[in-house]
C-alpha positions in Angstrom: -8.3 23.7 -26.5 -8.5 19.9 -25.2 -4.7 18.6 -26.4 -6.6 15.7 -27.3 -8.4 17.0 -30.1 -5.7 19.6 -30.5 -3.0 16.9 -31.2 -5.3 15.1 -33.8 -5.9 18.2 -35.8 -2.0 18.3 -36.3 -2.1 14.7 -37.2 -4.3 15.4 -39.9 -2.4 17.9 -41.3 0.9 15.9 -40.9 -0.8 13.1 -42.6 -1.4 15.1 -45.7 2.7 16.2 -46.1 4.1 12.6 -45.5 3.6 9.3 -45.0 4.7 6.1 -42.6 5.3 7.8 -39.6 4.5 7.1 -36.2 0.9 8.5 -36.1 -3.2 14.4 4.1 -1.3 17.3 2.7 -2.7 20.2 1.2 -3.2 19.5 -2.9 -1.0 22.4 -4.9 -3.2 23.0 -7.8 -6.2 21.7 -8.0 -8.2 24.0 -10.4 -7.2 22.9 -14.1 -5.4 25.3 -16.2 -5.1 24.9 -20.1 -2.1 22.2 -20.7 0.9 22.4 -22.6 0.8 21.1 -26.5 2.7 17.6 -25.7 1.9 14.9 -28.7 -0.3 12.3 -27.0 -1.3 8.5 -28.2 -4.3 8.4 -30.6 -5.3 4.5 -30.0 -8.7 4.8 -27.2 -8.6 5.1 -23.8 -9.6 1.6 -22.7 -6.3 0.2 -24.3 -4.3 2.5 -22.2 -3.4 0.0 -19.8 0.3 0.1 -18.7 2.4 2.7 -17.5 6.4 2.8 -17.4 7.5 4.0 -14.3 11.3 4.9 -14.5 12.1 6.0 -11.3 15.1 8.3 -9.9 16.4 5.3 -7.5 14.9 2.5 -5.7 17.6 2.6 -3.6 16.2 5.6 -1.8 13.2 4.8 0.1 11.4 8.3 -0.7 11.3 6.8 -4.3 10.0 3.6 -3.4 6.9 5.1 -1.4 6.1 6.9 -4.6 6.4 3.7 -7.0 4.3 2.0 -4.6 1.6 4.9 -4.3 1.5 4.8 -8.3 1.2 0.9 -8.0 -1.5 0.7 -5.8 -4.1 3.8 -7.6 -2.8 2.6 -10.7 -4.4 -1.0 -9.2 -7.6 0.7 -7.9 -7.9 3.0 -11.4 -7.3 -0.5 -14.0 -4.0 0.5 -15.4 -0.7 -1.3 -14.5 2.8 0.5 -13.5 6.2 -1.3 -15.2 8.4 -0.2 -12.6 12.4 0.4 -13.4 15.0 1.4 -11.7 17.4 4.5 -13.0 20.0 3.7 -11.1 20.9 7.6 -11.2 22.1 7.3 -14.6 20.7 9.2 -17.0 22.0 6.6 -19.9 20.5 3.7 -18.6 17.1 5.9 -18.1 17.5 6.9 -21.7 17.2 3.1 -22.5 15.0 2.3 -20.2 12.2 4.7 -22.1 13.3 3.2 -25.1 12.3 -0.1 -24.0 9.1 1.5 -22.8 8.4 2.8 -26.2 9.3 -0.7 -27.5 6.7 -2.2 -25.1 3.8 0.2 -26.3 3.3 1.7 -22.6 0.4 3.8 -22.6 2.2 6.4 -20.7 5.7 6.7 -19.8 6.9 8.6 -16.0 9.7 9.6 -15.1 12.1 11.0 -12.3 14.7 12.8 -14.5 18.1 11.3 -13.7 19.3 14.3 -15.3 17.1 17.2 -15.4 18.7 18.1 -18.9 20.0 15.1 -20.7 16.6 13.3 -20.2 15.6 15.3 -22.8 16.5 13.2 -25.7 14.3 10.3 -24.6 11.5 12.4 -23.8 11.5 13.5 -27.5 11.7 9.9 -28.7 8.4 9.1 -26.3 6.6 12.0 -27.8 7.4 11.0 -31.7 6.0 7.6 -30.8 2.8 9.1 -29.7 3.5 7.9 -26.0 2.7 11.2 -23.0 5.3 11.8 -20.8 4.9 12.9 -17.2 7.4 13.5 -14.5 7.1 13.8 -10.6 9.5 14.8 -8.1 11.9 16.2 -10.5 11.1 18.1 -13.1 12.8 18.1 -16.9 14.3 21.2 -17.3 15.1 21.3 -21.1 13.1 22.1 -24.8 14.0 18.8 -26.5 10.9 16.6 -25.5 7.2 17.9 -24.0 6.1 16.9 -20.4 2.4 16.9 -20.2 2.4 17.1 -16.5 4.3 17.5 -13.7 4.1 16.5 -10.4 6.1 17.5 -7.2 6.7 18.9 -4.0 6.8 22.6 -4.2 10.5 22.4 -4.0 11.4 26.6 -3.2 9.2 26.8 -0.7 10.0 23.9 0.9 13.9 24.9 0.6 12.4 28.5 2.0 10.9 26.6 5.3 14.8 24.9 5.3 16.5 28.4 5.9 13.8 29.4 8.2 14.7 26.5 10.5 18.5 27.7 9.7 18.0 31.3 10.6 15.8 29.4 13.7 18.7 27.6 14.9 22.2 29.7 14.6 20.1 33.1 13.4 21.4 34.7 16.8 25.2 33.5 17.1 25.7 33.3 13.1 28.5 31.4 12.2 29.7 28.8 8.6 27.4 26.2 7.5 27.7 24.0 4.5 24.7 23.1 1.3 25.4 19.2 0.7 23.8 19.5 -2.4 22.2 17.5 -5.7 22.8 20.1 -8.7 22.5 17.8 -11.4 18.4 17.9 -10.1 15.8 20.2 -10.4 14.3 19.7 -7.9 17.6 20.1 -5.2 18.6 23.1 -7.5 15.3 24.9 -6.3 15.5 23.8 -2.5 19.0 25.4 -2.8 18.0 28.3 -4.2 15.1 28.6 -1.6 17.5 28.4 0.9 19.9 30.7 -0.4 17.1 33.2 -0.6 16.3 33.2 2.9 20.1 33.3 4.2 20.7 36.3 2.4 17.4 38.0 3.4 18.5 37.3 7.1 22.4 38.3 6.2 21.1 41.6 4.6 18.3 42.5 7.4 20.4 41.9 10.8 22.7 44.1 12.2 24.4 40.9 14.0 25.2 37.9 13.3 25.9 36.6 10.0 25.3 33.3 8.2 28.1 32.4 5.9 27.7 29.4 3.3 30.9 28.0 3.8 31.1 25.8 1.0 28.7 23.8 -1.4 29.3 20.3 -2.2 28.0 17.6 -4.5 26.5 15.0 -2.2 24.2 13.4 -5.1 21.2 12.9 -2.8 23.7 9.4 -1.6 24.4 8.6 2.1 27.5 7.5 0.8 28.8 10.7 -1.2 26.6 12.9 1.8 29.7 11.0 4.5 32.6 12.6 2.3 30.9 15.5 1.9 30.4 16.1 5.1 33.9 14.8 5.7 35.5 16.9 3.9 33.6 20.0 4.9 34.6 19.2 8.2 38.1 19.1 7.3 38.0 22.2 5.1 36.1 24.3 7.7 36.5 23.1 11.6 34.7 25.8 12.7 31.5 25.1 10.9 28.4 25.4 13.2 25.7 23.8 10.9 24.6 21.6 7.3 22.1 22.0 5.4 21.6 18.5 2.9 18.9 18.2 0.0 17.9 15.2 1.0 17.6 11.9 4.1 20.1 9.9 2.9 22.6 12.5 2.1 22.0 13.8 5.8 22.3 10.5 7.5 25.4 9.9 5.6 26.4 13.4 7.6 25.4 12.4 10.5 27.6 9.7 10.3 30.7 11.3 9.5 30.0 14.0 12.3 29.8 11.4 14.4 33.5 9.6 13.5 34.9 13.1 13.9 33.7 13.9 17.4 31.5 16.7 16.0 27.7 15.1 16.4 27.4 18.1 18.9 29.0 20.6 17.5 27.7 20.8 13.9 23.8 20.7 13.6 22.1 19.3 10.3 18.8 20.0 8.7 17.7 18.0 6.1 14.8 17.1 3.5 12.0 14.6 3.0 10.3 13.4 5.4 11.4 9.6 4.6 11.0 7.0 7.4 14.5 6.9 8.2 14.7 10.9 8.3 11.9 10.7 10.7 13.5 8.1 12.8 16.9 10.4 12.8 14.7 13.7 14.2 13.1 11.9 16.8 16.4 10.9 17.7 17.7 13.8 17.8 20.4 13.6 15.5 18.9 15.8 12.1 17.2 18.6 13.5 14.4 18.8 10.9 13.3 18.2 7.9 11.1 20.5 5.3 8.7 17.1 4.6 7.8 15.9 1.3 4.2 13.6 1.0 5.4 11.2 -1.5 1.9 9.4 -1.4 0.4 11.7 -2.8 2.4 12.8 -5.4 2.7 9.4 -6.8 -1.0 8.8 -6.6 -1.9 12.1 -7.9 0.4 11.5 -11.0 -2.1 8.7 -11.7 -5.2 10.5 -11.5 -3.4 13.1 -13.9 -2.5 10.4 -16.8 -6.1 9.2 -16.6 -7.5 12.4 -16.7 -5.1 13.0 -19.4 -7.1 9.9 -21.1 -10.6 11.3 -20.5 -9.4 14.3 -22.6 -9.5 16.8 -19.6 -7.2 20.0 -20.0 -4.5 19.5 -17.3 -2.6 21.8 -15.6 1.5 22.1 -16.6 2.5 21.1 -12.8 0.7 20.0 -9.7 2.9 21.5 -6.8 2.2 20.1 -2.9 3.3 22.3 -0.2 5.8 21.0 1.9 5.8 21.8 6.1 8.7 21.6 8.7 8.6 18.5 10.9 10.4 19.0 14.2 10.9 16.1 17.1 7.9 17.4 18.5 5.9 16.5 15.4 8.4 13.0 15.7 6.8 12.4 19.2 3.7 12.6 17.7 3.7 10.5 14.5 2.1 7.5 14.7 4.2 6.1 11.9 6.8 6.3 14.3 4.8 4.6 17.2 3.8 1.9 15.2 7.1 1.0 14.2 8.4 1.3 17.8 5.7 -1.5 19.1 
């Protein structure tokens, strides 16, 4: 059933029992599937002109190539993004969609700063009538309804991350560390992809192992990624290898390798694909990095909340394939070139 029509039936009913309430990359999913039963706005489509964007962090630039993908097909498309910054803090978020609501956004985005505690605000948006989607990291709780959302495919991507792990120190084995981002879904599923693939190689070989020394909470931060990595370091001398959820938490590793004398001797992978990550594995100093195409998910989460408008069934989530990028693939970007000239 269109959740259009399906939502106005309920308000009907509703109506009757009570009264003043608030009436380049390859594409994941492209075939629509029936969508979930998320309360959506009843005023017509043509007044659904803004959308509040509160975003993970705009002090990573992954996040601010996805705001500015939404701003721009947003542009071409005649809505308009309110853009906010989370700050990581799942409070101020919470606020943040309150003010949205206040505003009377047409549609209300989000990157989770909490996969969990979001929840609370997501319920407000729905009771006011407002959709709620997500990109990048998905709400992982049953207090509010998400009509879509849109993301890298996060396990596979964490799958190609232990790949290029097994790759790199399959042969001689030795202790790597996770510089992880558990309070996210989306690093909570590159994790676990990870971890899958590890074990598969530790239970299949008859030689060396891969042991996961240690998991630490690096909150996707160069900053907190430099103790991490720090302390790791400290914990475990012997380590041969990181793995990090994310650029800037990798970078911050880097870093701290290199103040210890162990840039050589302690080999990092990371995630995303951001310039800067990019720039760091064609210098040679992350090996590579499962990539992310944040353009298009930001764009595409457009073309889902107008869709959502036209009364189209949507799918529940829209899931882009991620691929490893190496310093070969570094030679070769022109990204990279350009910004070189």
């Amino acid at each position: 059933m269109n959740t259009r029509r399906h939502f106005l039936a309920l308000v009907s009913l509703a109506a009757a029992g009570c009264s003043g309430s608030n009436s380049n990359p390859p594409a994941g999913a492209d075939v629509p599937a029936p969508g979930p039963s998320g309360t959506v706005a009843t005023a017509p489509a043509a007044a659904k002109k803004k959308i509040g964007f509160s975003t993970l962090t705009l002090g990573n630039p992954f996040f601010r190539i996805i705001a500015d993908s939404m701003t721009a097909e947003a542009t071409r498309m005649g809505y308009e993004v309110v853009l906010v910054d989370g700050e990581q803090d799942v409070n101020k978020q919470t606020a943040q969609v309150e003010d949205f609501i206040t505003q009377g956004v047409a549609a209300i985005v989000l990157n989770p700063c909490d996969s969990k505690g979001i929840g609370t605000a997501i319920r407000k948006a729905n009771e006011a009538g407002i959709p709620v989607f997500t990109n990048d990291i998905k709400y992982d709780g049953t207090d509010g309804t998400v009509v879509c959302h849109i993301a890298t495919d996060n396990l596979q991507g964490g799958r190609l991350a232990g790949e290029a792990m097994v790759k790199l120190i399959g042969e001689t084995g030795g202790k790597i560390a996770i510089i992880d981002y558990p309070d996210v879904e989306s690093c909570q599923l590159r994790v676990k992809g990870f971890r899958e693939v590890i074990e598969t190689h530790n239970g299949t070989t008859d030689g060396a192992k891969i042991e996961i020394a240690t998991t630490l909470n690096g909150r996707g931060a160069r900053e907190a990624g430099h103790s991490c990595a720090r302390d790791a370091i400290q914990a475990h001398p012997d380590l041969v290898a990181m793995f990090a959820i994310n650029d800037p938490s990798a970078l911050g590793a880097r870093v701290a390798l290199e103040d210890a004398g162990k840039a050589d001797a302690v080999r990092i992978i990371g995630f995303d694909g951001a310039p800067e990550g990019k720039q760091a594995i064609l210098d040679g100093r992350i090996v590579c990095d499962p990539i992310q195409f944040p353009e298009r998910m930001g764009s595409e989460t457009v073309v889902m909340i107008d869709k959502y408008f036209r009364g189209d069934d949507l799918a529940p989530e829209i899931l882009i394939p991620s691929a490893l990028y190496y310093q070969e693939d570094a030679r070769k970007d022109p990204s990279l070139q350009k910004s070189a000239q």
